[in-house]
DRENPA-3360 file (N, C-alpha, C; in nm, 2 decimals, always signed):
BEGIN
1 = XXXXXXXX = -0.19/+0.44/+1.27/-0.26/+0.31/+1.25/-0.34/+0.31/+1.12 ~ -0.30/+0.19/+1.01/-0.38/+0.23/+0.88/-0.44/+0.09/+0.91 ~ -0.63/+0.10/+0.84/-0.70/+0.00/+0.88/-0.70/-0.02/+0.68 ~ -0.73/-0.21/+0.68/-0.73/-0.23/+0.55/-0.87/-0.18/+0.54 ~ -0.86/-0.12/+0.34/-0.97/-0.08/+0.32/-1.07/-0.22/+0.27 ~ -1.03/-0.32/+0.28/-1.12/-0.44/+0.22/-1.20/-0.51/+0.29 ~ -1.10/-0.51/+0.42/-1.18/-0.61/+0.53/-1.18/-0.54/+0.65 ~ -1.12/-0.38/+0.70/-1.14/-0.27/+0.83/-1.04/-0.38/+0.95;
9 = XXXXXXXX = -0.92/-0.46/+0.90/-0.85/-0.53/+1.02/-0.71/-0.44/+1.02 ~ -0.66/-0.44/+1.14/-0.54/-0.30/+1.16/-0.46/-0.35/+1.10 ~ -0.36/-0.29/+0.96/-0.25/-0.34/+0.91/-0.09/-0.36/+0.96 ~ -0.02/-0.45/+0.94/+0.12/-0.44/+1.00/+0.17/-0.31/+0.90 ~ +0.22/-0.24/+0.95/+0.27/-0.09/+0.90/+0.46/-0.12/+0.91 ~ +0.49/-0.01/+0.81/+0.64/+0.06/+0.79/+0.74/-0.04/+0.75 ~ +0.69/-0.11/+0.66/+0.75/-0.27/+0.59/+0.80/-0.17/+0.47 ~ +0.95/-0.24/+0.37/+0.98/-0.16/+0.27/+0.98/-0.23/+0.20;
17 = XXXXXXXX = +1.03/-0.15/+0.04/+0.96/-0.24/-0.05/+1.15/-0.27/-0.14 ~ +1.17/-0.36/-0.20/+1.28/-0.38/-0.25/+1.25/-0.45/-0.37 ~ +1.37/-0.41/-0.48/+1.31/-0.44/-0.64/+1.39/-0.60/-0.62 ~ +1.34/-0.71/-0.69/+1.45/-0.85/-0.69/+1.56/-0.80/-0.77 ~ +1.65/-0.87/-0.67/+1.81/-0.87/-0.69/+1.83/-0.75/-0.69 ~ +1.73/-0.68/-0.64/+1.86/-0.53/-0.59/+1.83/-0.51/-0.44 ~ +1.90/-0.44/-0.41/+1.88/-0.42/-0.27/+1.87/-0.24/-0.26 ~ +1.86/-0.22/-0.37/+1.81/-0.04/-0.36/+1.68/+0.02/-0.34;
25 = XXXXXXXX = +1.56/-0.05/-0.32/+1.46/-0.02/-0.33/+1.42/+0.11/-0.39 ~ +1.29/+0.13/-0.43/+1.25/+0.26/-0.50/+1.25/+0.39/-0.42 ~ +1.22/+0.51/-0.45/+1.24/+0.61/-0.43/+1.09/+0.70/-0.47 ~ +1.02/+0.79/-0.42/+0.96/+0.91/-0.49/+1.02/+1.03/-0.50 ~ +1.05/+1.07/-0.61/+1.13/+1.23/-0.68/+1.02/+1.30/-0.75 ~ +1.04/+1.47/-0.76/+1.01/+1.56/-0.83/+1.01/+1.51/-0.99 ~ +0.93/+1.57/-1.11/+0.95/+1.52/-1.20/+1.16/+1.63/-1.19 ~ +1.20/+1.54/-1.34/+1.32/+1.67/-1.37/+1.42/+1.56/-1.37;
33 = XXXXXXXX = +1.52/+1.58/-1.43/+1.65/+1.48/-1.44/+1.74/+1.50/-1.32 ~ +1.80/+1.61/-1.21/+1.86/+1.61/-1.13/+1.77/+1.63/-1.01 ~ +1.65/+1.59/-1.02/+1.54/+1.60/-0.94/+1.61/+1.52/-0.74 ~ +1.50/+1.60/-0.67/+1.56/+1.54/-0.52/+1.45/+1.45/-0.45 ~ +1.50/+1.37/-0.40/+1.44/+1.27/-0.32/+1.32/+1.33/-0.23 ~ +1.21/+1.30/-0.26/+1.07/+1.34/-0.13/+1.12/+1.25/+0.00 ~ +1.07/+1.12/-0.08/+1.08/+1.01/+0.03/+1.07/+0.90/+0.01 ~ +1.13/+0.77/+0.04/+1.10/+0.64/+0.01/+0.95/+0.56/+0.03;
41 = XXXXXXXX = +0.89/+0.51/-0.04/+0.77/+0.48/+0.02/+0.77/+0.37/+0.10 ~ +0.68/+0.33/+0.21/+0.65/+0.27/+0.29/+0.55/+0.17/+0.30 ~ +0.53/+0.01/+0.31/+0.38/-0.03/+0.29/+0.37/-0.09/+0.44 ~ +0.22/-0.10/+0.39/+0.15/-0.15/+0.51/+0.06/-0.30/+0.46 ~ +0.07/-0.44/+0.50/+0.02/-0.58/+0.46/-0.12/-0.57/+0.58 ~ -0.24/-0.65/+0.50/-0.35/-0.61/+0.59/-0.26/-0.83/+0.64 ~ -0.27/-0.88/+0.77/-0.30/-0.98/+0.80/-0.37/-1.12/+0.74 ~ -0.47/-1.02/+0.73/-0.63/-1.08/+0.72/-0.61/-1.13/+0.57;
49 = XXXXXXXX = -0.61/-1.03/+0.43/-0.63/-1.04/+0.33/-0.57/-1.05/+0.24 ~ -0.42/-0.94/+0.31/-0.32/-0.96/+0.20/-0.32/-0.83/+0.12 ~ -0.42/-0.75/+0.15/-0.43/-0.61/+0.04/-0.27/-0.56/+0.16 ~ -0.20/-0.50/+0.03/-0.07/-0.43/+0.00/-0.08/-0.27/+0.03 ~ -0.10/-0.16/+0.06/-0.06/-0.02/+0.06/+0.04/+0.08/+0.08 ~ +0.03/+0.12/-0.02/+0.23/+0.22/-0.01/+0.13/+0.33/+0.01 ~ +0.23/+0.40/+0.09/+0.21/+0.56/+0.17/+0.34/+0.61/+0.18 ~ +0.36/+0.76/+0.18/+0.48/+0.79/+0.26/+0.46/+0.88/+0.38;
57 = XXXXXXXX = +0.55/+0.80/+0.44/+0.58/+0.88/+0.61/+0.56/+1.02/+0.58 ~ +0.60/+1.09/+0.57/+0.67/+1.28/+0.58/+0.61/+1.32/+0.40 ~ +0.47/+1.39/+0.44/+0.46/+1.42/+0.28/+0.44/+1.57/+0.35 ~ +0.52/+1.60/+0.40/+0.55/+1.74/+0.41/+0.60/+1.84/+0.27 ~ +0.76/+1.73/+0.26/+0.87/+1.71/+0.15/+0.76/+1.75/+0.03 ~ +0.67/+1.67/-0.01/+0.59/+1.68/-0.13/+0.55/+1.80/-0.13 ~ +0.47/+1.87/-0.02/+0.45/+2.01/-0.04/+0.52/+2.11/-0.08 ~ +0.63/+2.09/-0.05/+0.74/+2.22/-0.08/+0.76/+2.22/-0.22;
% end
């Protein structure tokens, strides 16, 4: 459960984000040209306000 940080109301979570006219959406990678996928990020919309937040699910990936 992620609470908005603006107004403390529970956010709708695990919404993706997609670039116009594409349907590939973004990605987070390692720096490096044949670099590997961590993980796609994920946002969360507060109801109330409208504040936007990307997070990613599994930042395990990042640690390694």
């Amino acid at each position: 459960m992620r609470n908005c940080m603006r107004c403390g109301v529970e956010m709708i979570e695990d919404l993706d984000i997609k670039v116009d006219m594409q349907g590939y959406g973004i990605s987070i990678t390692k720096s490096g040209i044949f670099s590997s996928t961590i993980d796609k990020p994920r946002v969360a919309v507060c109801p109330k306000c409208g504040e936007i937040s990307m997070y990613l699910k599994d930042i395990e990936k990042l640690k390694k």
